[in-house]
ChimeraX commands (.cxc) that place a marker at each C-alpha (Angstrom):
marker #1 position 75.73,114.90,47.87 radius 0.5
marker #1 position 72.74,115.13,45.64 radius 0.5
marker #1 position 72.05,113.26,42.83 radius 0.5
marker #1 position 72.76,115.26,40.37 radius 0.5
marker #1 position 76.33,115.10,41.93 radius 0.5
marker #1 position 76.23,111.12,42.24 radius 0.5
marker #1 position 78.51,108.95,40.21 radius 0.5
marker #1 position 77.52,105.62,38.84 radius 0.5
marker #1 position 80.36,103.93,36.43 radius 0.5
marker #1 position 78.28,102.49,34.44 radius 0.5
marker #1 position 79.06,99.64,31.82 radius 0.5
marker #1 position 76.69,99.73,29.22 radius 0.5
marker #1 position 73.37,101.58,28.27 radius 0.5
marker #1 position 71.14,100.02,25.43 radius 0.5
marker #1 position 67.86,99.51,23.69 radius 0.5
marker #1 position 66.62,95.71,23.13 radius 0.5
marker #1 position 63.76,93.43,24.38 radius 0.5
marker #1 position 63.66,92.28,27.74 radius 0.5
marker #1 position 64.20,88.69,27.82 radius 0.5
marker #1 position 63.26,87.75,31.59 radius 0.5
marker #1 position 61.27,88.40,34.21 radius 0.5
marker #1 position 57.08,89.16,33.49 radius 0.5
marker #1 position 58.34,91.79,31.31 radius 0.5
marker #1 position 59.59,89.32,28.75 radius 0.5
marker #1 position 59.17,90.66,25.53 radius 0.5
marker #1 position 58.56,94.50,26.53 radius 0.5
marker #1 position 61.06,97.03,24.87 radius 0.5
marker #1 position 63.26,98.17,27.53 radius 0.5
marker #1 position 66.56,100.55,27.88 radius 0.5
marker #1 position 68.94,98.35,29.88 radius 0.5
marker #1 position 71.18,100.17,32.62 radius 0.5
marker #1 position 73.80,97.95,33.35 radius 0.5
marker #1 position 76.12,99.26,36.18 radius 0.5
marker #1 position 79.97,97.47,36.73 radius 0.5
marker #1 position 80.64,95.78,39.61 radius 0.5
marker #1 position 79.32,92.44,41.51 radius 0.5
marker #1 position 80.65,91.06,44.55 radius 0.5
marker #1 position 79.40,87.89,43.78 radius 0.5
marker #1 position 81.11,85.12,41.74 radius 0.5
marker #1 position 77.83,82.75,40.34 radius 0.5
marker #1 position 79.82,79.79,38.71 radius 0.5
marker #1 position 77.53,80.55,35.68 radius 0.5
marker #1 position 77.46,84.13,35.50 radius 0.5
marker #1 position 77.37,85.30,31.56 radius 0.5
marker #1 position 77.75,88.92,32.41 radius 0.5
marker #1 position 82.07,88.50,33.58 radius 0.5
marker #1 position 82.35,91.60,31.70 radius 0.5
marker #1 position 80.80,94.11,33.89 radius 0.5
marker #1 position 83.01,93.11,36.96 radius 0.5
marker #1 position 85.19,96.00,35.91 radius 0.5
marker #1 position 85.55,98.77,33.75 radius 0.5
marker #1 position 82.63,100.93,32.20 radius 0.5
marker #1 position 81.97,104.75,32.08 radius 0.5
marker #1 position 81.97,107.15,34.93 radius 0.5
marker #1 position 78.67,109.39,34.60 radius 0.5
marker #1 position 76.62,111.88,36.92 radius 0.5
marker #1 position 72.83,110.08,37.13 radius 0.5
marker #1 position 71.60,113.31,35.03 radius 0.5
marker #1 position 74.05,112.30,32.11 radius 0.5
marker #1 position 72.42,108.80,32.47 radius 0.5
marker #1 position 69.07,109.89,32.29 radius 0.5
marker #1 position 70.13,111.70,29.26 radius 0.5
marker #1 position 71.80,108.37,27.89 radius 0.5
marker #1 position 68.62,106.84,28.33 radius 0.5
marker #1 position 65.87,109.45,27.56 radius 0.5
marker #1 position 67.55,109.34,24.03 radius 0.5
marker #1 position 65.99,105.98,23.38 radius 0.5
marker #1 position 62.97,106.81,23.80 radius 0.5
marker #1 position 61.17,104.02,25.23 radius 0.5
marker #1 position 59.19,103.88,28.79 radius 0.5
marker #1 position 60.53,101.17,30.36 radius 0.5
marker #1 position 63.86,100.74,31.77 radius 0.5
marker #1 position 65.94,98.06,33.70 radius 0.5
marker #1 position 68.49,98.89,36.03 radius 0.5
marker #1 position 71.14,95.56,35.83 radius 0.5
marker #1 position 74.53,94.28,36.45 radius 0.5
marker #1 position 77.07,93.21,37.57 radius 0.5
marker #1 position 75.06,93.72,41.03 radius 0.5
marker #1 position 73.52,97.37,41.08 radius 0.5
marker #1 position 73.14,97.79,44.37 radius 0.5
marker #1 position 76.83,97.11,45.06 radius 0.5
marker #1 position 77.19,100.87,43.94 radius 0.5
marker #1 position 76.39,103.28,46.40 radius 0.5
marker #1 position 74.16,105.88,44.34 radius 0.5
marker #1 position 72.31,102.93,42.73 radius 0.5
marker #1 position 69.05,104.08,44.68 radius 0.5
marker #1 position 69.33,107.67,43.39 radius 0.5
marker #1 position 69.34,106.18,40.10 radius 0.5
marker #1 position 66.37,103.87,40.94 radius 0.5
marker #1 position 64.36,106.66,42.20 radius 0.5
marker #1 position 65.07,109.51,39.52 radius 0.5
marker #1 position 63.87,107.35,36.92 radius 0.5
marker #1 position 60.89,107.12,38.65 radius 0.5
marker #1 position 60.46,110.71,39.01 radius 0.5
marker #1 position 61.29,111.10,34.99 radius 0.5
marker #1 position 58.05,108.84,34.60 radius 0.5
marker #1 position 59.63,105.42,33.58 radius 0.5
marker #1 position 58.31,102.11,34.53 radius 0.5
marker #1 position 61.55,100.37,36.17 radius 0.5
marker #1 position 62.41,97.03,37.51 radius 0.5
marker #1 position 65.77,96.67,39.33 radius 0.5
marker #1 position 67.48,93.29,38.72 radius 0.5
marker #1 position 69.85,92.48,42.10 radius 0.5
marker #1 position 70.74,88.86,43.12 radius 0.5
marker #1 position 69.15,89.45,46.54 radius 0.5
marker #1 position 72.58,89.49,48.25 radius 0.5
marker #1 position 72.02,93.02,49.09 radius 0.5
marker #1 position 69.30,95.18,50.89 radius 0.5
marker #1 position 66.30,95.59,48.52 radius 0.5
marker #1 position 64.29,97.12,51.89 radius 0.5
marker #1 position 64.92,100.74,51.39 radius 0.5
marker #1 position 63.98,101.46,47.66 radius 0.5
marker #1 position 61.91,103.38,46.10 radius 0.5
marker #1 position 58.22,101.85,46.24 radius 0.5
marker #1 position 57.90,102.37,42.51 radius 0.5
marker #1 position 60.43,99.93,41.55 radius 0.5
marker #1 position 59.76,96.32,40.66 radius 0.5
marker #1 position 62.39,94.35,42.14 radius 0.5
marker #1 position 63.35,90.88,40.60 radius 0.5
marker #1 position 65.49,89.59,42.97 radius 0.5
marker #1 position 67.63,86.28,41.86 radius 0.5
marker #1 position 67.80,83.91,44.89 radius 0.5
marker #1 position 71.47,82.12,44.82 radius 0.5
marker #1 position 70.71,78.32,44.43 radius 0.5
marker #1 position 73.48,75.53,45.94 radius 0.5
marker #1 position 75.34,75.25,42.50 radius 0.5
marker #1 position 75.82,79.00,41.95 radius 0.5
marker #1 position 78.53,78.07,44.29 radius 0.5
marker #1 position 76.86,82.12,46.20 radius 0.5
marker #1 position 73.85,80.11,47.87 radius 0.5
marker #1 position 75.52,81.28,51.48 radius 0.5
marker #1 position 75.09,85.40,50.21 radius 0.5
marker #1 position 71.29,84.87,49.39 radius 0.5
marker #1 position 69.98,87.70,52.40 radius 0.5
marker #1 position 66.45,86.01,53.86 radius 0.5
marker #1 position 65.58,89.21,55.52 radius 0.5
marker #1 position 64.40,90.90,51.60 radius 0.5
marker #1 position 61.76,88.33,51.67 radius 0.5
marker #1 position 59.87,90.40,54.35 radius 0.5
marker #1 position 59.48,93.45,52.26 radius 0.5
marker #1 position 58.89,92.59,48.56 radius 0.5
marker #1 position 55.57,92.40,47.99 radius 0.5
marker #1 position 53.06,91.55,44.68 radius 0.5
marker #1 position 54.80,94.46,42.61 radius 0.5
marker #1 position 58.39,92.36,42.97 radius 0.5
marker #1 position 58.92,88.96,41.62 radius 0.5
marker #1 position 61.47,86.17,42.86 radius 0.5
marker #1 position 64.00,84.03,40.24 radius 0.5
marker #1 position 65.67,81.21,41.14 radius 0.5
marker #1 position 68.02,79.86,38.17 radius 0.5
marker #1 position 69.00,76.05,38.41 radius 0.5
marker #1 position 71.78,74.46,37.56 radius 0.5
marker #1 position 70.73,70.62,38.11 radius 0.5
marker #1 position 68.35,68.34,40.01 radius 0.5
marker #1 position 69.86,69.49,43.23 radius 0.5
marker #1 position 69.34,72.84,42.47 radius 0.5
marker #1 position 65.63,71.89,41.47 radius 0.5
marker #1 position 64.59,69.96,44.69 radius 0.5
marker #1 position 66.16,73.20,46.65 radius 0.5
marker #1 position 64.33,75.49,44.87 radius 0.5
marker #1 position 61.36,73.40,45.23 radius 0.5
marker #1 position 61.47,73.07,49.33 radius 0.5
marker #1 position 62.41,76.68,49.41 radius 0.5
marker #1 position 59.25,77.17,47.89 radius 0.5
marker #1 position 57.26,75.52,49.94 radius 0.5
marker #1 position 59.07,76.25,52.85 radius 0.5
marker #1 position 59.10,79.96,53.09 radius 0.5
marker #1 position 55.86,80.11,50.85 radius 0.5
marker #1 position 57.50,82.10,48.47 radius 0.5
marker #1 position 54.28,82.34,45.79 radius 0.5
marker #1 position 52.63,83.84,48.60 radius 0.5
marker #1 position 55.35,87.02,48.24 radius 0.5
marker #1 position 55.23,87.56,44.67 radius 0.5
marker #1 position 55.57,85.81,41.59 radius 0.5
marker #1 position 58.05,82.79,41.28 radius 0.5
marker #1 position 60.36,82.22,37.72 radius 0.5
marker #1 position 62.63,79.48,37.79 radius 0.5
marker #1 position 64.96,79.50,34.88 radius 0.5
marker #1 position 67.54,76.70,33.48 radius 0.5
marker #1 position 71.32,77.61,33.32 radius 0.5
marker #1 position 72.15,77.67,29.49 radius 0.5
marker #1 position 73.82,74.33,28.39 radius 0.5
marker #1 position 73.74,73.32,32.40 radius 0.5
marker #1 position 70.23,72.08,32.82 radius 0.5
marker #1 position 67.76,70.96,30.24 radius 0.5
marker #1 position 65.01,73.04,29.76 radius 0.5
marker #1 position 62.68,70.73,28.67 radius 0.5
marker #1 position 63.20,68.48,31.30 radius 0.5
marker #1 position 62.86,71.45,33.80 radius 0.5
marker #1 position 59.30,72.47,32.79 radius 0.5
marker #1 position 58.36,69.17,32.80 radius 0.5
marker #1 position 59.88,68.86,36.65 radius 0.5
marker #1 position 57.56,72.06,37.27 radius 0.5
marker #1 position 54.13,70.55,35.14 radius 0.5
marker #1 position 54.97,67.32,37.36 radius 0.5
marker #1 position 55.41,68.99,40.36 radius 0.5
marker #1 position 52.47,71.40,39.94 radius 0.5
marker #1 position 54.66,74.03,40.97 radius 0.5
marker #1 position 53.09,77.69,40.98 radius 0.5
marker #1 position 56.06,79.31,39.41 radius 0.5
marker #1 position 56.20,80.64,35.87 radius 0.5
marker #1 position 59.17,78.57,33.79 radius 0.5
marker #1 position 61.35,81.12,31.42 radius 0.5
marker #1 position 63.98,80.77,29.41 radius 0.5
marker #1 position 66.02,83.74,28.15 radius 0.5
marker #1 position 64.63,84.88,25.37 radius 0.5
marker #1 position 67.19,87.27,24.45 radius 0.5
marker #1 position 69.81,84.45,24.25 radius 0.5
marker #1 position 67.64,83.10,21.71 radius 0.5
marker #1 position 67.32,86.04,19.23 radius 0.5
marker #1 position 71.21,86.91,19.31 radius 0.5
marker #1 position 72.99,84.48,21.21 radius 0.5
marker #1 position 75.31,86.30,23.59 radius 0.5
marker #1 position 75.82,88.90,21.64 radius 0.5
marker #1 position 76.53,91.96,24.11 radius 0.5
marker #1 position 74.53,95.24,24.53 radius 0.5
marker #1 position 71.53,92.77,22.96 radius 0.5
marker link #1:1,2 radius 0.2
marker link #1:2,3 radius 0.2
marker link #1:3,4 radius 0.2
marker link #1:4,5 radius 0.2
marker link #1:5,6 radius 0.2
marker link #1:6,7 radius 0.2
marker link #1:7,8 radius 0.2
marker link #1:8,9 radius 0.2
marker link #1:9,10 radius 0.2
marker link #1:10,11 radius 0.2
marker link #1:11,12 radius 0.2
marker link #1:12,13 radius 0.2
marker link #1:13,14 radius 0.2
marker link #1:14,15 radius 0.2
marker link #1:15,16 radius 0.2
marker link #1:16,17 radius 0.2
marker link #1:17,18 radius 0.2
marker link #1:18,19 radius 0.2
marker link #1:19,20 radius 0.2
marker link #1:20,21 radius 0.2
marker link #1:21,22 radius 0.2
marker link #1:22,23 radius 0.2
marker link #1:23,24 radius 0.2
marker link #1:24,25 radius 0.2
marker link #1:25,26 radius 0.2
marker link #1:26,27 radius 0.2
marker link #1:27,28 radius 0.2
marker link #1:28,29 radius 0.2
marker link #1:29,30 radius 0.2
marker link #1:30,31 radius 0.2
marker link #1:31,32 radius 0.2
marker link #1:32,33 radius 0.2
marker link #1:33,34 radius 0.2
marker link #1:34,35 radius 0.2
marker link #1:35,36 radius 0.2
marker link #1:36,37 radius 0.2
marker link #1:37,38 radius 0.2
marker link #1:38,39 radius 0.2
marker link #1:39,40 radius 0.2
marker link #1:40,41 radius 0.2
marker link #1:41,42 radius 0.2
marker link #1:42,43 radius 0.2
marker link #1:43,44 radius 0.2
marker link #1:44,45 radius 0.2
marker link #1:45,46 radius 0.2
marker link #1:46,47 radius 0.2
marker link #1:47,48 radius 0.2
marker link #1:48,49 radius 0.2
marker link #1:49,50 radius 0.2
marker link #1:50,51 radius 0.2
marker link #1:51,52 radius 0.2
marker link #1:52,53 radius 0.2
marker link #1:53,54 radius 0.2
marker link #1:54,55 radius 0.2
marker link #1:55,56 radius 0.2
marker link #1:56,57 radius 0.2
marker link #1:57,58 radius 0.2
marker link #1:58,59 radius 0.2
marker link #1:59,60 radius 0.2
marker link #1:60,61 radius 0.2
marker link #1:61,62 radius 0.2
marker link #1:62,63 radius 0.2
marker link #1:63,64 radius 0.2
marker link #1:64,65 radius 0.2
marker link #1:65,66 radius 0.2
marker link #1:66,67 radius 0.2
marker link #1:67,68 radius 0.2
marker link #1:68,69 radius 0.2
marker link #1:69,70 radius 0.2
marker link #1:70,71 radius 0.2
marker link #1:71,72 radius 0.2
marker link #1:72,73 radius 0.2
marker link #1:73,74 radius 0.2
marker link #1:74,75 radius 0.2
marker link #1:75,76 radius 0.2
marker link #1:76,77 radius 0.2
marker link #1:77,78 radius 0.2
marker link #1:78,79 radius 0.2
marker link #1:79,80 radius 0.2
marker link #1:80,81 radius 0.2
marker link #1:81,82 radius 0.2
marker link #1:82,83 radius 0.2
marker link #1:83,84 radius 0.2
marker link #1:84,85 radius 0.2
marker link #1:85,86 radius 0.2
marker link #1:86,87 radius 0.2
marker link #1:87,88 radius 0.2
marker link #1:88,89 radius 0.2
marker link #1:89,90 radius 0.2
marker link #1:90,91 radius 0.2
marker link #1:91,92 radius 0.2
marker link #1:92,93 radius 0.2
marker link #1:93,94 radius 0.2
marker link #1:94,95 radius 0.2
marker link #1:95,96 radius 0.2
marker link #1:96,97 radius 0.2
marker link #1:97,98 radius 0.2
marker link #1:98,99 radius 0.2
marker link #1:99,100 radius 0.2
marker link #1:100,101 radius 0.2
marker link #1:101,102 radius 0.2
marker link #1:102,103 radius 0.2
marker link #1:103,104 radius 0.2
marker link #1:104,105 radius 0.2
marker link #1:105,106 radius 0.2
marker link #1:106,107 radius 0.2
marker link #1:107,108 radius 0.2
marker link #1:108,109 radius 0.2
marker link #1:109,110 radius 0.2
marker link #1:110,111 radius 0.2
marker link #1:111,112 radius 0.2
marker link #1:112,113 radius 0.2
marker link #1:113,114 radius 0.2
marker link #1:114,115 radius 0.2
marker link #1:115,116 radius 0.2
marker link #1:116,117 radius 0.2
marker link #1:117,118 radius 0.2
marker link #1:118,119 radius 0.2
marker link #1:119,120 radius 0.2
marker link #1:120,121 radius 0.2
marker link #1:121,122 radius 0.2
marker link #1:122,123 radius 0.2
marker link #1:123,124 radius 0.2
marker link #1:124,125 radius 0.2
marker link #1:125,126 radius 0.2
marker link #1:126,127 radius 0.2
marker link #1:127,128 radius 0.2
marker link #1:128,129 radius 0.2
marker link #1:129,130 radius 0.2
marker link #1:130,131 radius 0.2
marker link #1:131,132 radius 0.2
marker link #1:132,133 radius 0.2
marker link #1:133,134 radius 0.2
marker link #1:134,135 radius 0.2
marker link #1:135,136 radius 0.2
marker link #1:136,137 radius 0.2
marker link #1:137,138 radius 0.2
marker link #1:138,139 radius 0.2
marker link #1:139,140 radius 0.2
marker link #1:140,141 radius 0.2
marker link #1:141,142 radius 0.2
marker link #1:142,143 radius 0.2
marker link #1:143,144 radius 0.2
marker link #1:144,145 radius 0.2
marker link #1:145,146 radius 0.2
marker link #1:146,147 radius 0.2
marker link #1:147,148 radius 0.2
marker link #1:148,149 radius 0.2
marker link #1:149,150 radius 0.2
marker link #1:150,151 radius 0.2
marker link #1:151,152 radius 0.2
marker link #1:152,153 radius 0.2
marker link #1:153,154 radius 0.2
marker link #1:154,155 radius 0.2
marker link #1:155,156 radius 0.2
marker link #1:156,157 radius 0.2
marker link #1:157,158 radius 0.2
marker link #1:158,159 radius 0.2
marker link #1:159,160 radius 0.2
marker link #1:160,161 radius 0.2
marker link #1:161,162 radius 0.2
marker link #1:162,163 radius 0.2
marker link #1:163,164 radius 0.2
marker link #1:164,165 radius 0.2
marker link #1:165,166 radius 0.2
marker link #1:166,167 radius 0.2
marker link #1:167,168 radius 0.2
marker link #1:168,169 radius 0.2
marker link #1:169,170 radius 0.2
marker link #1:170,171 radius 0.2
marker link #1:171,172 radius 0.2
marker link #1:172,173 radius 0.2
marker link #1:173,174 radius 0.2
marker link #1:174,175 radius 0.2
marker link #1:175,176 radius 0.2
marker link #1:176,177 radius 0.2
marker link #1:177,178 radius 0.2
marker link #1:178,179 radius 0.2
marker link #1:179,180 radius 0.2
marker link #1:180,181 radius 0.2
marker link #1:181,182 radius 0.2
marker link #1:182,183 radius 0.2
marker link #1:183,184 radius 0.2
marker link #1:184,185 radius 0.2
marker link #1:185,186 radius 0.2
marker link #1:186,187 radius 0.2
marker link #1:187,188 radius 0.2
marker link #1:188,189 radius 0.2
marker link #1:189,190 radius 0.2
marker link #1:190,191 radius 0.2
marker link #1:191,192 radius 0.2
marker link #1:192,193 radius 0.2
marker link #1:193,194 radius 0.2
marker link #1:194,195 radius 0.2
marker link #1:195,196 radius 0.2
marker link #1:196,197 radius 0.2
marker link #1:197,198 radius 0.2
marker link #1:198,199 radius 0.2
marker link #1:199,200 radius 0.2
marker link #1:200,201 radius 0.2
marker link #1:201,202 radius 0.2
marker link #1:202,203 radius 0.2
marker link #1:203,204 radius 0.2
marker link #1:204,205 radius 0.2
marker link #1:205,206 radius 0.2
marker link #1:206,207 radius 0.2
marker link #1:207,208 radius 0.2
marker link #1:208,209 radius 0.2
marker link #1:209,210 radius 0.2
marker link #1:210,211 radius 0.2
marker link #1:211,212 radius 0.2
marker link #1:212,213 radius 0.2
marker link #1:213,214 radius 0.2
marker link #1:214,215 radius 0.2
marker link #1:215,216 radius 0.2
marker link #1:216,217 radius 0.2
view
């Protein structure tokens, strides 16, 4: 099957400001494909589990040519749970976007495309997932990829914080830890981080803060 024959079911496609990652703040079409085997006790995306649109990966580079902007996000849900994900991935690529793949690293990231930046969200002890996070994608991401750890409390912290140091993870790529939403203060995280002289960059979501969880935003 070739990718023009693929099917993706795909949940939503939309235009808005990335609000994580390095590309915070960048104008970026959002691909967000259904499905997630994972169950993150804090997920705010339960509606993509199920659901969505079936389309052929030309229809949603159509979908997404229509917006008109260069830079494009391929989301969840968990992409990679669906099998023509990488087709997807790669013909973006080929139509000349700049695109970052957003996967919570329970999956194999190995095989890509080499053109995608992949922001891979390790699982910390209160996602209640921590057991799913797969070690072996730390071997092949690279300066181009970046790592995200989102914490839920102190425990989560001082994990994060001995994983770091532990498997050198700065060395890889760039580090983001990020605060659950009404779960761990942010204020009191960056100031665990400026304490802790931590080289990771400290985000919050920015587009929680211009529309709340207002969806397709």
């Amino acid at each position: 099957m070739g990718a023009a024959d693929a099917k993706l079911r795909v949940s939503e496609i939309f235009h808005s400001i990335q609000g994580e990652s390095t590309r915070v703040g960048l104008p970026t079409v959002f691909v967000r494909l259904t499905g997630c085997p994972l169950r993150c006790s804090w997920c705010d995306t339960e509606y993509a589990f199920a659901g969505g649109e079936a389309m052929t990966i030309p229809q949603a580079l159509e979908r997404v040519a229509s917006h008109g902007c260069p830079t494009v996000c391929v989301t969840g849900g968990e992409p990679l749970a669906q099998k023509a994900c990488p087709e997807l991935l790669a013909a973006l690529c080929d139509a000349g976007y700049s695109v970052s793949l957003e996967t919570s690293g329970a999956l194999d990231v190995c095989g890509l495309d080499a053109r995608v930046s992949r922001i891979v969200d390790l699982k910390a002890p209160d996602s209640g997932e921590c057991e799913k996070n797969r070690w072996e994608n730390l071997a092949c991401l690279n300066r181009h990829d970046e790592l995200k750890l989102v914490l839920a409390s102190t425990a989560d912290y001082e994990w994060a914080k001995s994983l770091l140091t532990a498997r050198r993870l700065d060395a890889i790529c760039p580090v983001l830890f990020s605060p659950v939403a009404d779960r761990l203060d942010p204020t009191q995280l960056a100031e665990w981080i400026v304490r802790d002289r931590l080289p990771v960059r400290f985000q919050l979501q920015l587009h929680k803060l211009l529309w709340c969880d207002t969806r397709g935003r």
